[in-house]
Biotite code that builds the C-alpha atoms (Angstrom):
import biotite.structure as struc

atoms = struc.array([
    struc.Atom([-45.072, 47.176, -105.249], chain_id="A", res_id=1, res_name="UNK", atom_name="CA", element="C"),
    struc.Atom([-47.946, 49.282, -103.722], chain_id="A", res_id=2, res_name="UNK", atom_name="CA", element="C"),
    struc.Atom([-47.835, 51.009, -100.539], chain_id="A", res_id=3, res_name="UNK", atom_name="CA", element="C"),
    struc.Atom([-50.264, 49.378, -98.123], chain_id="A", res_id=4, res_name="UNK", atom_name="CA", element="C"),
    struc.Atom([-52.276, 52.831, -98.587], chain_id="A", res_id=5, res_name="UNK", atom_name="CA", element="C"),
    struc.Atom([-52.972, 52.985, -101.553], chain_id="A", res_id=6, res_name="UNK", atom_name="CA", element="C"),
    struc.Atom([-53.962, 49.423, -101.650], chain_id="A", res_id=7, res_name="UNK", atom_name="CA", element="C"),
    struc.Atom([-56.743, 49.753, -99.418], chain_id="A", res_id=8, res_name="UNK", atom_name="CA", element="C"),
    struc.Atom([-57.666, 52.913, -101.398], chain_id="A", res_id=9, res_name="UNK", atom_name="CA", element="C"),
    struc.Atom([-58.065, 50.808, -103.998], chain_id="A", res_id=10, res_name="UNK", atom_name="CA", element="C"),
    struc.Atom([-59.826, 47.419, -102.743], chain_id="A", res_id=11, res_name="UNK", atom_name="CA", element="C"),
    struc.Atom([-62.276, 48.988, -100.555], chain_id="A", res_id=12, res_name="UNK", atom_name="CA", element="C"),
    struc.Atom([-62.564, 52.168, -101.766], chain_id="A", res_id=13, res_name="UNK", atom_name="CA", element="C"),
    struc.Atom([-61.361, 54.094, -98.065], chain_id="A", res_id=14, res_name="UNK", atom_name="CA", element="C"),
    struc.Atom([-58.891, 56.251, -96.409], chain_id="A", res_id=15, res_name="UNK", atom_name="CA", element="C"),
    struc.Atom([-57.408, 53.939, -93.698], chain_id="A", res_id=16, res_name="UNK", atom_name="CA", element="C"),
    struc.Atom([-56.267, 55.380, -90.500], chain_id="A", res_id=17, res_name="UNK", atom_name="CA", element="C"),
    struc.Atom([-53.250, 54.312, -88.688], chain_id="A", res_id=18, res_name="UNK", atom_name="CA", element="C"),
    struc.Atom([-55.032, 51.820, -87.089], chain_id="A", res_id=19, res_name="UNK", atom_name="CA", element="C"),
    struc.Atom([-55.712, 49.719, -89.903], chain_id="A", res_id=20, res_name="UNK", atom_name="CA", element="C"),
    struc.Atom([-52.369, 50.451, -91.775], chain_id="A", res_id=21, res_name="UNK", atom_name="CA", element="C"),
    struc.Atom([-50.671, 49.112, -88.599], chain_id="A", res_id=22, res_name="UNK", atom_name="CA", element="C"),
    struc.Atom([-53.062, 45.729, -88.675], chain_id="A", res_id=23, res_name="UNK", atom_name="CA", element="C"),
    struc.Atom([-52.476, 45.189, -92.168], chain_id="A", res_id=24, res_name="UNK", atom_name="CA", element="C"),
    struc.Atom([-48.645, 45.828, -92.111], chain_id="A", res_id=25, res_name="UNK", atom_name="CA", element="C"),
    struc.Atom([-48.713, 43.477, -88.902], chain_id="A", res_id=26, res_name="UNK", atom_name="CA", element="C"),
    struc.Atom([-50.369, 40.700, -91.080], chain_id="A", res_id=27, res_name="UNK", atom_name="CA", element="C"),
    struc.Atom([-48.016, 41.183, -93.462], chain_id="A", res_id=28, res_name="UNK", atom_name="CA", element="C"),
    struc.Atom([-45.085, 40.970, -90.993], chain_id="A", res_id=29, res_name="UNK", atom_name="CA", element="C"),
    struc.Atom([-46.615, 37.980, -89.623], chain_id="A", res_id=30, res_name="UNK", atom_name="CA", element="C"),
    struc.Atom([-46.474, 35.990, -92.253], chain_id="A", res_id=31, res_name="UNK", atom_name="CA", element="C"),
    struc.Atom([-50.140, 34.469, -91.949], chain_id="A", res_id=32, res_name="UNK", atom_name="CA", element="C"),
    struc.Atom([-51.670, 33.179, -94.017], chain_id="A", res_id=33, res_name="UNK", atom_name="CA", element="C"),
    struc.Atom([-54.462, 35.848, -96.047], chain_id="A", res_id=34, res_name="UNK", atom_name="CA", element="C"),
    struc.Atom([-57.126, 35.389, -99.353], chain_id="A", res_id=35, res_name="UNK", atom_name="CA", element="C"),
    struc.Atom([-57.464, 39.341, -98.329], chain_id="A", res_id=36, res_name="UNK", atom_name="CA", element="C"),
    struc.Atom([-56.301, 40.789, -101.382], chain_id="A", res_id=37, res_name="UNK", atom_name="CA", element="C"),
    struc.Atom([-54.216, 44.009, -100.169], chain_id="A", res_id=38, res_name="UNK", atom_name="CA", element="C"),
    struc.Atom([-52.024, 41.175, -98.294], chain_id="A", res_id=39, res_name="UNK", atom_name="CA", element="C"),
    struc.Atom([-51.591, 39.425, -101.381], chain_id="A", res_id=40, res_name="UNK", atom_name="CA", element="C"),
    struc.Atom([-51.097, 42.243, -103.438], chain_id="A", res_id=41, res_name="UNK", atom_name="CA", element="C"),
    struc.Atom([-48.095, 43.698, -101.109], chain_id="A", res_id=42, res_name="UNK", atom_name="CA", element="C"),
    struc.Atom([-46.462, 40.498, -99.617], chain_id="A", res_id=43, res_name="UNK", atom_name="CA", element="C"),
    struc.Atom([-43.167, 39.410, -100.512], chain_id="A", res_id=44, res_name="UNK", atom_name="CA", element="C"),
    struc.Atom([-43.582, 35.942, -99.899], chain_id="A", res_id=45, res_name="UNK", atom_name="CA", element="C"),
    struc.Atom([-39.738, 34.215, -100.288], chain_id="A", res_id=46, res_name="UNK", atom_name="CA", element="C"),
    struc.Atom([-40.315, 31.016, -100.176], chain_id="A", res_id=47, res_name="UNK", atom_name="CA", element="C"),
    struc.Atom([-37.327, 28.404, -99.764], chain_id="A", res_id=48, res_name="UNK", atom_name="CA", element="C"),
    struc.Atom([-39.286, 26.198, -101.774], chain_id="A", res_id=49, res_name="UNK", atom_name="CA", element="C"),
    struc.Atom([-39.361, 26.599, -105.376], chain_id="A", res_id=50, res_name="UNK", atom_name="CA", element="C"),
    struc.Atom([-43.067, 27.374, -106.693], chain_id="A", res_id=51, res_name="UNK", atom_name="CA", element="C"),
    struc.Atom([-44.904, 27.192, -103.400], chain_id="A", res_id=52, res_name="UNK", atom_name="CA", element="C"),
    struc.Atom([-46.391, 30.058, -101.212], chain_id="A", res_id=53, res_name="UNK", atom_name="CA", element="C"),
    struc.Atom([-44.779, 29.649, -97.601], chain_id="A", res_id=54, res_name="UNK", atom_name="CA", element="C"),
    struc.Atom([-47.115, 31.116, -94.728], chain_id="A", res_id=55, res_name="UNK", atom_name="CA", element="C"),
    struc.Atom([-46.309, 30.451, -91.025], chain_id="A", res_id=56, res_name="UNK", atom_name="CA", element="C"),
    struc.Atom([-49.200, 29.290, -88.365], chain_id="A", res_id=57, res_name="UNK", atom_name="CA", element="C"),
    struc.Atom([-50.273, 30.424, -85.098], chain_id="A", res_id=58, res_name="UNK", atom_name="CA", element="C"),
    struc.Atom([-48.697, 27.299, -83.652], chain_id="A", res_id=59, res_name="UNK", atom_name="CA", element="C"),
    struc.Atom([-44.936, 27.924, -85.273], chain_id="A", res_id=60, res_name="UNK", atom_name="CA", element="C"),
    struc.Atom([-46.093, 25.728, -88.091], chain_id="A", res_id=61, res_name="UNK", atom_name="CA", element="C"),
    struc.Atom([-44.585, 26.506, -91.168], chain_id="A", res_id=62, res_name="UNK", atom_name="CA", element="C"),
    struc.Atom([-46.949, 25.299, -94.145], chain_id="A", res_id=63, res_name="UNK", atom_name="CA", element="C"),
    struc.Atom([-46.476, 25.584, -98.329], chain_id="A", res_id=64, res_name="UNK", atom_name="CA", element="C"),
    struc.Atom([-48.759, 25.249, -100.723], chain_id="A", res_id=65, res_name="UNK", atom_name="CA", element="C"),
    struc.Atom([-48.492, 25.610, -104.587], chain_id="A", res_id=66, res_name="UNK", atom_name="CA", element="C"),
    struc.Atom([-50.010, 28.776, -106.790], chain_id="A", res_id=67, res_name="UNK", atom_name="CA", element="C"),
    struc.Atom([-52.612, 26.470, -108.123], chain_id="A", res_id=68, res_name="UNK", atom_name="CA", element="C"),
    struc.Atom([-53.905, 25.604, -104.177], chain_id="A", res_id=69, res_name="UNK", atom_name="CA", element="C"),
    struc.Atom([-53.599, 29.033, -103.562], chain_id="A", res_id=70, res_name="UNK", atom_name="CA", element="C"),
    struc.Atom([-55.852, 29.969, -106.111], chain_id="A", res_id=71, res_name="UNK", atom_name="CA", element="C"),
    struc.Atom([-58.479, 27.651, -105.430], chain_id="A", res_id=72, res_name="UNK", atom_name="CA", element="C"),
    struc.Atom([-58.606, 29.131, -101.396], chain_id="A", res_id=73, res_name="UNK", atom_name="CA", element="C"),
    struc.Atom([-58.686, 32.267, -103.031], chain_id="A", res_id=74, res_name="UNK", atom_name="CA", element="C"),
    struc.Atom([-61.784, 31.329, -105.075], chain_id="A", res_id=75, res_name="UNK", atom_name="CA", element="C"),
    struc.Atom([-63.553, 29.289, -102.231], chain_id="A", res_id=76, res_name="UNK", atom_name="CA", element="C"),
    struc.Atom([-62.710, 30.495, -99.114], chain_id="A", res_id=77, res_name="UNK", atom_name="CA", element="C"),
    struc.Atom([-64.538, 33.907, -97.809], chain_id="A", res_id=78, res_name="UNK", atom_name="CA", element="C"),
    struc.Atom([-65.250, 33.782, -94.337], chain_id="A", res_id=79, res_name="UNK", atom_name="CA", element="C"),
    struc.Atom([-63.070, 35.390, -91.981], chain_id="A", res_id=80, res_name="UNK", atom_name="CA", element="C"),
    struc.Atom([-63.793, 32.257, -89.680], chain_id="A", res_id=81, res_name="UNK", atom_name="CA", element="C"),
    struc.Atom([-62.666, 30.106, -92.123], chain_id="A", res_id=82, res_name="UNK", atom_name="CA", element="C"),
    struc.Atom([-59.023, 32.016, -92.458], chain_id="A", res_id=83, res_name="UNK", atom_name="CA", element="C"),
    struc.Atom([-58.716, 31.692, -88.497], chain_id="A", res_id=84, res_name="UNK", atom_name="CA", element="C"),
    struc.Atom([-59.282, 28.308, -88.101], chain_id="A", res_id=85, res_name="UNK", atom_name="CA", element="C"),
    struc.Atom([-56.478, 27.583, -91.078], chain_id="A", res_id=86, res_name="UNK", atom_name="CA", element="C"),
    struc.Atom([-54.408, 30.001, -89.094], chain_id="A", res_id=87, res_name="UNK", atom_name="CA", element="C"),
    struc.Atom([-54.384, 28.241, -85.567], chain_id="A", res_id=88, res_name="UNK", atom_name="CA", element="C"),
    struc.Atom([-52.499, 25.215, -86.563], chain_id="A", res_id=89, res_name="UNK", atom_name="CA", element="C"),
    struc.Atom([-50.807, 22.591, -89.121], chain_id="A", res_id=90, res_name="UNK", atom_name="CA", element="C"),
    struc.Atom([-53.985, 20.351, -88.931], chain_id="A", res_id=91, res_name="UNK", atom_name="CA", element="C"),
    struc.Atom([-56.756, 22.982, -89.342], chain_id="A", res_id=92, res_name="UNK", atom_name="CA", element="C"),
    struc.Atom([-54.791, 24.280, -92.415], chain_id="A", res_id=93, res_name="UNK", atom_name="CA", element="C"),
    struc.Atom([-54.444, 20.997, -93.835], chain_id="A", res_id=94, res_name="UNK", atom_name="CA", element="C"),
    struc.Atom([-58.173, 19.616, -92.632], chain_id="A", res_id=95, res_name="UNK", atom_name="CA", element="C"),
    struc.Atom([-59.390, 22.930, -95.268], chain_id="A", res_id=96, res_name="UNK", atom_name="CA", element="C"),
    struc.Atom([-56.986, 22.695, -98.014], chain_id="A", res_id=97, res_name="UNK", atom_name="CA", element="C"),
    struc.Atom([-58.132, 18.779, -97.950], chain_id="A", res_id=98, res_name="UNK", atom_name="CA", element="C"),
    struc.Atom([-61.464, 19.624, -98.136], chain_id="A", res_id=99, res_name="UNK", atom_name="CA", element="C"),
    struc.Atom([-60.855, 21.940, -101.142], chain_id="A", res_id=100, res_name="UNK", atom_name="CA", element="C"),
    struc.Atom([-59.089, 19.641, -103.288], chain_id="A", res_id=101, res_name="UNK", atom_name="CA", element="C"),
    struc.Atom([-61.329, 16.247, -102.602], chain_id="A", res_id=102, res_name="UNK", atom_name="CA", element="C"),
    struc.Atom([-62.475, 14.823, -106.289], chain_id="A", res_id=103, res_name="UNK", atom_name="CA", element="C"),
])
């Protein structure tokens, strides 16, 4: 796995201070859930349920979702907005996710 530095390096093409190594290992601490792709890159995500990504809410909520979901927020989903409102609560994340996968 990648330090968070050298991540960041490589993303978004910057030095980070310790400012934004601290957010981003805070994120990653956290749990949250993150399209951003130096969480992804350096979380270790151990879910207790077999093929799904586990990410715990603002409001204690603990949500899963499979690779394939995960993939599609990934693709659709790029507004910081967005990623908060999924983040406050069980509903929000679900309302999104919902909208994502309608036919």
């Amino acid at each position: 796995m990648k330090t968070i530095h050298k991540s960041i390096e490589e993303h978004y093409g910057i030095d980070p201070d310790i400012g934004l190594l601290e957010a981003y290992a805070n994120i990653l601490v956290s749990n949250r859930f993150s399209v951003d792709p130096v969480i992804i890159e350096n979380r270790s995500n151990s879910s207790n349920i077999p093929n799904k990504l586990e990410y715990t809410l603002e409001d204690g909520t603990i949500v899963a979702i499979d690779e394939e979901t995960f993939k599609m927020c990934d693709k659709y989903i790029n507004n910081n907005k967005v990623i908060t409102f999924m983040n406050e609560s069980k509903e929000n994340f679900m309302f999104v996710i919902n909208q994502l996968t309608k036919d």
